[in-house]
BAZABA-481481 format. One line per field, with one value per residue (C-alpha): residue in three letters; x, y, z. Coordinates in nm, 2 decimals, padded with zeros to 4 digits. Each point is the difference from the previous one (the first is absolute). Example, Ala and Ser with C-alpha at 12.3 -4.5 7.8 and 13.67 -1.06 7.14 Angstrom:
! residues 2
aa: c(ala_ser);
px: c(01.23_00.14);
py: c(-00.45_00.34);
pz: c(00.78_-00.07);
This chain:
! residues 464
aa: c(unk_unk_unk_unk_unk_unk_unk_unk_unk_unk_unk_unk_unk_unk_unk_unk_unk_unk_unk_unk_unk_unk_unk_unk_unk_unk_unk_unk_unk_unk_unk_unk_unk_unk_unk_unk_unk_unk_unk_unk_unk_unk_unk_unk_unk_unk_unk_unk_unk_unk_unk_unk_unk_unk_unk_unk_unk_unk_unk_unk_unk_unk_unk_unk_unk_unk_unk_unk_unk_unk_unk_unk_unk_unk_unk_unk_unk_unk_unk_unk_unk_unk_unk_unk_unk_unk_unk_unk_unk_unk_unk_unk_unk_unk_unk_unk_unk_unk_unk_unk_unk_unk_unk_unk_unk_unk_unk_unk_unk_unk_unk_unk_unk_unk_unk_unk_unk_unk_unk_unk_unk_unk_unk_unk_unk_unk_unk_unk_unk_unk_unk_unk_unk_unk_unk_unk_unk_unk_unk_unk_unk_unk_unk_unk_unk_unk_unk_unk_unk_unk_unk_unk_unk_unk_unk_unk_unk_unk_unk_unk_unk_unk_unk_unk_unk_unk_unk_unk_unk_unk_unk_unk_unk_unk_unk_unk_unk_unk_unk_unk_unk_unk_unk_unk_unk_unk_unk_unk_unk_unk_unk_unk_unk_unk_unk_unk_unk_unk_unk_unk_unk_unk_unk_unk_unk_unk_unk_unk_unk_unk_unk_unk_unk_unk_unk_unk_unk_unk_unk_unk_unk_unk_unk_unk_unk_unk_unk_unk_unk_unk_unk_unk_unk_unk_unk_unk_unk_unk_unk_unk_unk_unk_unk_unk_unk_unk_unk_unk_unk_unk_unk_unk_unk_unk_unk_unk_unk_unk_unk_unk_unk_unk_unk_unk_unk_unk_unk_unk_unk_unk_unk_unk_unk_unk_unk_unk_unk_unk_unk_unk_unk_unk_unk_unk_unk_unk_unk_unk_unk_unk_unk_unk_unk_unk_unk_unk_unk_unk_unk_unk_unk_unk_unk_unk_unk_unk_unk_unk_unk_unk_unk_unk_unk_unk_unk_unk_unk_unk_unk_unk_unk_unk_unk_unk_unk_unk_unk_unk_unk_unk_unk_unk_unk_unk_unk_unk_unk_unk_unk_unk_unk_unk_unk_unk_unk_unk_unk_unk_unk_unk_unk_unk_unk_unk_unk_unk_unk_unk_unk_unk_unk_unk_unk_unk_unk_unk_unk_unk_unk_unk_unk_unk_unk_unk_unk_unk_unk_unk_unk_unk_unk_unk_unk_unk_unk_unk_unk_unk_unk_unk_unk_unk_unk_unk_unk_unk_unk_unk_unk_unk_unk_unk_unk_unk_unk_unk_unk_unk_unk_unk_unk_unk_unk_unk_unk_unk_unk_unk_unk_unk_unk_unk_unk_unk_unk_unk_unk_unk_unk_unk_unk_unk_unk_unk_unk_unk_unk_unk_unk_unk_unk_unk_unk_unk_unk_unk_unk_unk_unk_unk_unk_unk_unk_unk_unk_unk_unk_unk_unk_unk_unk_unk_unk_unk);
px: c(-03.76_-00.08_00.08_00.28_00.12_00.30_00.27_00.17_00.42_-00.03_00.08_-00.31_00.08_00.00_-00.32_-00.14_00.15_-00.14_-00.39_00.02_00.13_-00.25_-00.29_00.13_00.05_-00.37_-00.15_-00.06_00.19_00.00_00.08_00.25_00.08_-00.09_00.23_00.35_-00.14_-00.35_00.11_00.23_-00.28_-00.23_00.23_00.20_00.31_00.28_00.04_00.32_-00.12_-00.30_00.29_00.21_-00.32_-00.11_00.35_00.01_-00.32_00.14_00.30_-00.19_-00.23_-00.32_00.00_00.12_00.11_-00.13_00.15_-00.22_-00.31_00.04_00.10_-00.24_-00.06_00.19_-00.04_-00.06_-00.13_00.19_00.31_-00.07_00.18_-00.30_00.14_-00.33_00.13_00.32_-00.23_-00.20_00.31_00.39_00.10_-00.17_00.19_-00.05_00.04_-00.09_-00.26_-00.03_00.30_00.27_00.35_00.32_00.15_-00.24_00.12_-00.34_-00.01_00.12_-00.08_00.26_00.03_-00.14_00.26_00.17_-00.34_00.07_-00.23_00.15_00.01_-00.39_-00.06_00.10_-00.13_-00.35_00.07_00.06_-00.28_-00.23_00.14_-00.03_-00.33_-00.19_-00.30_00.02_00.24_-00.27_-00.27_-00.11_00.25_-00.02_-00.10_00.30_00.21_00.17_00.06_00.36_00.11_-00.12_00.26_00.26_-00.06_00.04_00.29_00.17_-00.13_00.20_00.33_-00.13_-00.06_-00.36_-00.23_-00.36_-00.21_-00.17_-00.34_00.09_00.18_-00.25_00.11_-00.11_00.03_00.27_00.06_-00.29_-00.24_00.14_-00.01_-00.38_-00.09_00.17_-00.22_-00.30_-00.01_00.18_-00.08_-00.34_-00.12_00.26_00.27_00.31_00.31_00.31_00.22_00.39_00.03_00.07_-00.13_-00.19_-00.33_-00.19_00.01_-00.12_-00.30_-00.12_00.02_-00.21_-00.22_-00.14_-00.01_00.30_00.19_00.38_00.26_00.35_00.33_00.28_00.31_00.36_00.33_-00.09_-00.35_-00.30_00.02_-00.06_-00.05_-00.25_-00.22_00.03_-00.15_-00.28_-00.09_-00.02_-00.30_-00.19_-00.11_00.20_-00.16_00.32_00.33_00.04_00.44_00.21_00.30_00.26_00.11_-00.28_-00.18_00.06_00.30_00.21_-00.02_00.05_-00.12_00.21_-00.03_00.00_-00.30_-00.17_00.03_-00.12_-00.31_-00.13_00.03_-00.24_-00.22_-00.06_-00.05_-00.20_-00.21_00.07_00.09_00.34_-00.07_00.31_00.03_00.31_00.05_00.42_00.16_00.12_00.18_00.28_00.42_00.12_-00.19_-00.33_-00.21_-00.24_-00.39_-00.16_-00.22_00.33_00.01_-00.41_00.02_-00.42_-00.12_-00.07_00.12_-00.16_00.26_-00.07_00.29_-00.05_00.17_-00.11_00.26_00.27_-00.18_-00.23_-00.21_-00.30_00.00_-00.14_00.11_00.09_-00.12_-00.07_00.06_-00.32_-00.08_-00.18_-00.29_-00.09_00.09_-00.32_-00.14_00.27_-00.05_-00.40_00.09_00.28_-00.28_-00.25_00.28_00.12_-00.09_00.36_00.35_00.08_00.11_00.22_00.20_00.02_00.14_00.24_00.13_00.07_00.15_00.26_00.04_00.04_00.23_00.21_-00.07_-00.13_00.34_00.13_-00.16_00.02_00.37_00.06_-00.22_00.17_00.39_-00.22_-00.08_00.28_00.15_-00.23_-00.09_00.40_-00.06_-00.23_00.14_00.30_-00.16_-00.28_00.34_00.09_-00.32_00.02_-00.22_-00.23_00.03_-00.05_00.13_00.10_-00.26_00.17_-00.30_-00.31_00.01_-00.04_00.18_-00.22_00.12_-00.03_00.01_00.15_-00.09_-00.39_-00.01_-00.31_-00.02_-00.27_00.16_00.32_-00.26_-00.18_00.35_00.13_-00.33_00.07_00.38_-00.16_00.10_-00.27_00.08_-00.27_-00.02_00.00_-00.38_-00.12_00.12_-00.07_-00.13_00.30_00.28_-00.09_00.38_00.12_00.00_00.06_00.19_00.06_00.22_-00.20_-00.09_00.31_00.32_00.36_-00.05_-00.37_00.14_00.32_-00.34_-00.23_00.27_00.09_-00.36_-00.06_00.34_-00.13_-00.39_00.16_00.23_-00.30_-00.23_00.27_00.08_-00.40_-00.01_00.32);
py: c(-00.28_-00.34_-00.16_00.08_-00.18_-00.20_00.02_-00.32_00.06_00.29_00.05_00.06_00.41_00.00_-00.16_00.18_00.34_-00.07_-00.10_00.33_00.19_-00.17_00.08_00.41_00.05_-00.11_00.23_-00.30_00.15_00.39_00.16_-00.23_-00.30_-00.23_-00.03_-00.20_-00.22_-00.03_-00.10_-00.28_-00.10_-00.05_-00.14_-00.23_00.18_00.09_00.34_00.10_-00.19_00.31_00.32_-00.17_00.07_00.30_00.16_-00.15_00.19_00.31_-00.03_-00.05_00.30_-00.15_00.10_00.23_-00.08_00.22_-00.03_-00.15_-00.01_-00.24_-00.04_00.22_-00.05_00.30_-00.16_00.21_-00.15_00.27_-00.14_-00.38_-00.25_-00.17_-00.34_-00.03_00.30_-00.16_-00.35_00.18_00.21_-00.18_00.36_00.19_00.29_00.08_00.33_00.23_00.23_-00.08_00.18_-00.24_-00.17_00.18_-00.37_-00.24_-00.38_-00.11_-00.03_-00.32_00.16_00.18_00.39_00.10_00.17_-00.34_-00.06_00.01_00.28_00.11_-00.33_-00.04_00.28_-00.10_-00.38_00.24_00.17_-00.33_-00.20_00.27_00.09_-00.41_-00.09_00.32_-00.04_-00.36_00.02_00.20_-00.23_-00.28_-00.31_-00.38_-00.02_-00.25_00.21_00.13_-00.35_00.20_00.06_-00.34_-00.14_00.22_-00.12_-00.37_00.05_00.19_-00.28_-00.27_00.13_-00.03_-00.35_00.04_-00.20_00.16_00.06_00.34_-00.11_-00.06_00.36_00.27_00.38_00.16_00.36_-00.05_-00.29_00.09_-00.07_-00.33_-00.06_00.08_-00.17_-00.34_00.10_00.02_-00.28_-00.27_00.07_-00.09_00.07_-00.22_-00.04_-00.04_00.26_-00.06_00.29_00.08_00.21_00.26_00.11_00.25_00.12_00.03_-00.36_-00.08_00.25_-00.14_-00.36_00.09_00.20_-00.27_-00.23_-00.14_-00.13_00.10_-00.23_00.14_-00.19_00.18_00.06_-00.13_00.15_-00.23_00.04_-00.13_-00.25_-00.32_-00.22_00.26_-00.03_-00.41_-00.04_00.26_-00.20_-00.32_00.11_00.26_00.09_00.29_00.20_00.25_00.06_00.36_00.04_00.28_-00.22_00.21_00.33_-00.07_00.32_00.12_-00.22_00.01_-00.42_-00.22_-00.36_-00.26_-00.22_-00.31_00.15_00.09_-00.35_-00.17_00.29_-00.10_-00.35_00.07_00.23_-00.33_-00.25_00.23_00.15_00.39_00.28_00.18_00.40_00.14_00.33_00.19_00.34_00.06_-00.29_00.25_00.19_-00.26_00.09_-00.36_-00.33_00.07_-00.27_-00.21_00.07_-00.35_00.01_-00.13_-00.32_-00.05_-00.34_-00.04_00.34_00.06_00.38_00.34_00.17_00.38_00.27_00.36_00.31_00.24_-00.01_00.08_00.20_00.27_-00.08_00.18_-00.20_-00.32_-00.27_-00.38_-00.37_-00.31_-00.37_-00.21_-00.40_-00.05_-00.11_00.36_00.23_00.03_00.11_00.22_00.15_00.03_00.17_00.23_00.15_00.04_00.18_00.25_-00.11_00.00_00.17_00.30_-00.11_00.30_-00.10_-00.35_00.12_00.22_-00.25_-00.26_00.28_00.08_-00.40_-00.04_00.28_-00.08_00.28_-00.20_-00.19_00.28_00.17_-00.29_-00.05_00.39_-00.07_-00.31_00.26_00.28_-00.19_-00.25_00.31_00.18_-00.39_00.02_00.36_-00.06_-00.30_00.14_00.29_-00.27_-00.18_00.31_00.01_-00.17_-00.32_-00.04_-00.34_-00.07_-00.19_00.17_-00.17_-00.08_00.21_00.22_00.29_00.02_-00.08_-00.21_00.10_-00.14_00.25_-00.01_00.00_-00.04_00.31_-00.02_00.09_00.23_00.20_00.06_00.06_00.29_00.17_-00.02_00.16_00.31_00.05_-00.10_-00.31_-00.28_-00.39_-00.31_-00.20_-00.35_-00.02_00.09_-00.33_-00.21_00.08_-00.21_00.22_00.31_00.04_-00.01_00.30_-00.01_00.21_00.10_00.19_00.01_00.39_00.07_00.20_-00.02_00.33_-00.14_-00.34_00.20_00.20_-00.29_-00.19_00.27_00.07_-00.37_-00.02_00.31_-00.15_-00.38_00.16_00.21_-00.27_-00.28_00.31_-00.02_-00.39_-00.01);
pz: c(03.66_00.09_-00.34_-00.27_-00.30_00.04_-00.29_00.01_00.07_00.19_00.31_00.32_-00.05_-00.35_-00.02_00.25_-00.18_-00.35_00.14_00.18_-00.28_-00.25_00.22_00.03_-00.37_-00.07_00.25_00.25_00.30_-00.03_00.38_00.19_00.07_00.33_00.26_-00.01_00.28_-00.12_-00.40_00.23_00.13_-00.27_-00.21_00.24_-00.08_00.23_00.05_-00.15_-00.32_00.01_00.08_-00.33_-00.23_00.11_-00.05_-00.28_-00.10_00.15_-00.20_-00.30_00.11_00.04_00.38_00.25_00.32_00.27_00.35_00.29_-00.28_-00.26_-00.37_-00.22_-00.43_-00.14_-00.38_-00.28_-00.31_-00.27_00.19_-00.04_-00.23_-00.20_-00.10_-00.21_-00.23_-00.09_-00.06_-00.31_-00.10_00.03_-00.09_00.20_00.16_00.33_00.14_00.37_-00.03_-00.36_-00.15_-00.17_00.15_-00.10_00.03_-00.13_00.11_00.02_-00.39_-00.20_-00.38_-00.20_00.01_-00.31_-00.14_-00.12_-00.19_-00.34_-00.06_-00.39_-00.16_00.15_-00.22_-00.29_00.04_00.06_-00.29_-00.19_00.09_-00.10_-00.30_-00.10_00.16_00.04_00.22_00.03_00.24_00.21_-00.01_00.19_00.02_00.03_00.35_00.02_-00.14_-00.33_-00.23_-00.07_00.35_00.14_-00.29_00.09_00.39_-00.11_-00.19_00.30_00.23_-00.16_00.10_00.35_-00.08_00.02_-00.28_-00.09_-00.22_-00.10_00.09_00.38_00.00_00.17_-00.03_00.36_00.12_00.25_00.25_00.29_-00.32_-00.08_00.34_00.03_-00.30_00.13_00.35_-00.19_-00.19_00.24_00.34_00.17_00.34_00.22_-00.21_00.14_-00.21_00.15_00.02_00.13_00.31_-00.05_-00.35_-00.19_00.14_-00.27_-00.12_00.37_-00.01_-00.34_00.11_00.29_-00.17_-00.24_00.33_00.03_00.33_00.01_00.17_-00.01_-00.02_00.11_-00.22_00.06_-00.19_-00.30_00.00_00.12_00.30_-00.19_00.33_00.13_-00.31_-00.05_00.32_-00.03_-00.34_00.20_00.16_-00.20_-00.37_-00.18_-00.27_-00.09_00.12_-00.07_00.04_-00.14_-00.05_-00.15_00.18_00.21_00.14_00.26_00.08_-00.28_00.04_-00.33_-00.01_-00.08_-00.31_00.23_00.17_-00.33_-00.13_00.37_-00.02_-00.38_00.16_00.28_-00.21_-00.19_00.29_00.18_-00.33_00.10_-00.21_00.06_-00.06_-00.09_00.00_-00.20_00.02_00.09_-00.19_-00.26_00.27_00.07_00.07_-00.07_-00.19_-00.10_00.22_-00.14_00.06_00.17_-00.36_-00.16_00.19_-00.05_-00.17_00.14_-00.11_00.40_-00.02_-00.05_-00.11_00.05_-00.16_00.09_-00.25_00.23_00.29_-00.20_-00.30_00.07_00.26_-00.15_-00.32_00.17_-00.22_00.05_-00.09_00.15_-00.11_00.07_00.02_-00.30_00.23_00.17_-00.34_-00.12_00.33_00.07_-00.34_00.09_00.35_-00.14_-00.28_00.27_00.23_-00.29_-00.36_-00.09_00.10_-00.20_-00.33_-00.07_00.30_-00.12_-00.35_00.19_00.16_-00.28_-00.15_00.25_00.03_-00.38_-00.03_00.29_00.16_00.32_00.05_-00.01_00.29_00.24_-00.09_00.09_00.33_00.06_00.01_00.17_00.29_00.02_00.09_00.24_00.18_00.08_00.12_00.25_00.11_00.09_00.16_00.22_00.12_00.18_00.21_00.39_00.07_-00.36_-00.16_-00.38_-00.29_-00.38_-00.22_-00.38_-00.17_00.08_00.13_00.40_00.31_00.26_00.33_00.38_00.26_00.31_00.37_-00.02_-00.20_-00.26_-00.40_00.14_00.25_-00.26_-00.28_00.21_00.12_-00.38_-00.13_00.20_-00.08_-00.40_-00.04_-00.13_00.06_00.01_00.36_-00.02_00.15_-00.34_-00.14_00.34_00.32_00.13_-00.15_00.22_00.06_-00.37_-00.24_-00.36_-00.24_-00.31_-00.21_-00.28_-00.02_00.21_-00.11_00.13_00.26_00.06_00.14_00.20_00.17_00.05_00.17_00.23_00.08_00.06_00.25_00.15_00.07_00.13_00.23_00.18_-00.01_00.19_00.24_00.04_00.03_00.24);
């Protein structure tokens, strides 16, 4: 253990902590690990800096302490958090020994039971009966000519100008993401990103060669100051940002920030990548997506349906430059052909009919209500920070005492409860969790808190 990977912000024990815990989980240290004195050695580290990050690991049960003999690898993969799982899937539900949370805080999509699953039918029913098997066929690879006109029209009272042929129908956000990886990014790039954010943007960036230079956030949005001077000195591709009910954070950017971003996206010639999948979900104003203030034509504007509206029928759009439509249009046929045209009808049904404002208005009271809830239950729990976000549907939460998401996200699994820890959105936020109330009911949240009190006052006993 002569090298490790320095994550800049930490502290000496954190970094050293997260090298060794990397280097366990893929099957690079398997039996136990050296000696206190000899990893001080190596490493040029004091000695007490070694004892905090290997009962740190022990805490997190990666190791076991054995008395007089060292600190042995007691990690188990069916018991390990995968952050790469919840980078494909923002849904995905995580669960010990494979059987499913009683309390599920780890999920940030509706329960299903608010879908609205009878008017679906008869929209079904409806389209069928009009179009027959044309509404089963292939469609416009860039989408139904009726839905992209419905999606401008709706734009407009966003204050966002466009015109149908720069509107690209996608199969959920994570493909619109991909698409924009594809066809902008080359080997070298540089994507700047917030820290934290979602996973899965990071991955694809990567994937199609990309170098990833985070910004951290402040309470109005991305540090400004910290950016400006990274663009002195290098070239920017995309700024990939989640600007409104930012996830995991809950963080809304300001419009003065908006305005001084479409500013730099100009001097600088980058992209802004906004993605957009919570702004429906808001409890005060409605805030205005950065595309509204894009007087250049600098920003990718990227609107997900699927957080809010059945998950499984993977629908959205994007807003391109006119300059990258045509490839984007090229690369999305290549990807899939087209998104499933009966789901577009559907949709400019429910739109057309209503029946869409509708639902978000009735999610909008739903979880006004439960956001309140669990706020007021959170305020009761010693030591944990957090702010009340005006919209979305999580609570981002700092822990106290050196505790780690990890070590409360293991304890919870056992008593049932699922959360996310803030290492699946940066490596830097290991003593963050997140939460959400989305699939949770009234006695669910009464449980979850109680479980959580329970788990942070054994784990500060532990850290005492």
């Amino acid at each position: 253990m002569k090298n490790f990977m320095l994550y800049e912000g930490d502290t000496l024990y954190l970094q050293l902590y997260n090298c060794i815990r990397e280097k366990i989980e893929k099957g690079e240290l398997t039996t136990r690990l050296d000696s206190i004195r000899k990893t001080a050695s190596n490493l040029v580290l004091s000695p007490s800096t070694v004892i905090k990050a290997y009962e740190l690991l022990e805490k997190n049960s990666y190791v076991t302490s054995k008395k007089g003999s060292g600190f042995y690898i007691t990690y188990h993969q069916q018991h390990t958090f995968y952050p790469e799982d919840y980078m494909k899937n923002e849904d995905f539900k995580y669960s010990y020994f494979n059987e499913e949370c009683a309390i599920d805080f780890s999920s940030a999509s509706p329960k299903s039971n608010l879908f609205p699953i009878e008017k679906l039918k008869s929209a079904i029913i409806d389209i069928l009966n009009t179009e027959g098997e044309k509404a089963l066929l292939y469609e416009n690879p860039q989408g139904n000519i009726k839905f992209r006109n419905i999606i401008k029209k709706e734009l407009e009272t966003l204050k966002i100008k466009t015109s149908v042929k720069n509107i690209q129908i996608i199969s959920g956000a994570q493909q619109g993401i991909n698409l924009i990886s594809k066809v902008l990014i080359q080997s070298g790039d540089t994507v700047v990103t917030e820290e934290p954010t979602y996973k899965g943007a990071v991955t694809s960036f990567k994937e199609n060669g990309g170098k990833i230079y985070p910004v951290p956030l402040e309470d109005d949005g991305i540090n400004i100051e910290k950016l400006k001077e990274f663009l002195k000195y290098n070239s920017v591709k995309l700024l990939y940002i989640i600007p409104v009910f930012h996830n995991p954070t809950g963080v809304s950017l300001s419009g003065e920030k908006a305005r001084i971003l479409i500013e730099l996206a100009r001097k600088h010639n980058f992209y802004i990548v906004e993605d957009d999948s919570s702004s429906d979900i808001y409890f005060k104003n409605r805030i205005k997506p950065i595309k509204s203030y894009d007087i250049y034509n600098r920003v990718i504007y990227i609107k997900s349906y699927s957080k809010v509206f059945m998950p499984g029928f993977r629908l959205g759009f994007m807003i391109l430059p006119q300059e990258i439509t045509q490839s984007v249009v090229r690369t999305k046929y290549s990807t899939d052909i087209s998104t499933s045209g009966l789901n577009q009808r559907i949709f400019s049904y429910f739109m057309e009919n209503k029946i869409w404002d509708d639902y978000t208005d009735q999610l909008r009271k739903e979880f006004s209500k439960k956001q309140n809830y669990l706020y007021n239950k959170l305020k009761t729990v010693p030591h944990i920070s957090f702010e009340k976000p005006d919209g979305g549907l999580s609570f981002w939460i700092r822990l106290p005492c050196e505790i780690t998401g990890e070590a409360v996200y293991f304890k919870l699994l056992k008593e049932g409860v699922s959360i996310i820890p803030g290492t699946v959105f940066s490596p830097n936020y290991i003593e963050y969790i997140r939460l959400s109330f989305a699939q949770c009911s009234y006695d669910d949240m009464d449980k979850g808190v109680t479980k959580l009190t329970e788990v942070l006052e054994e784990l500060i006993d532990l850290n005492i």
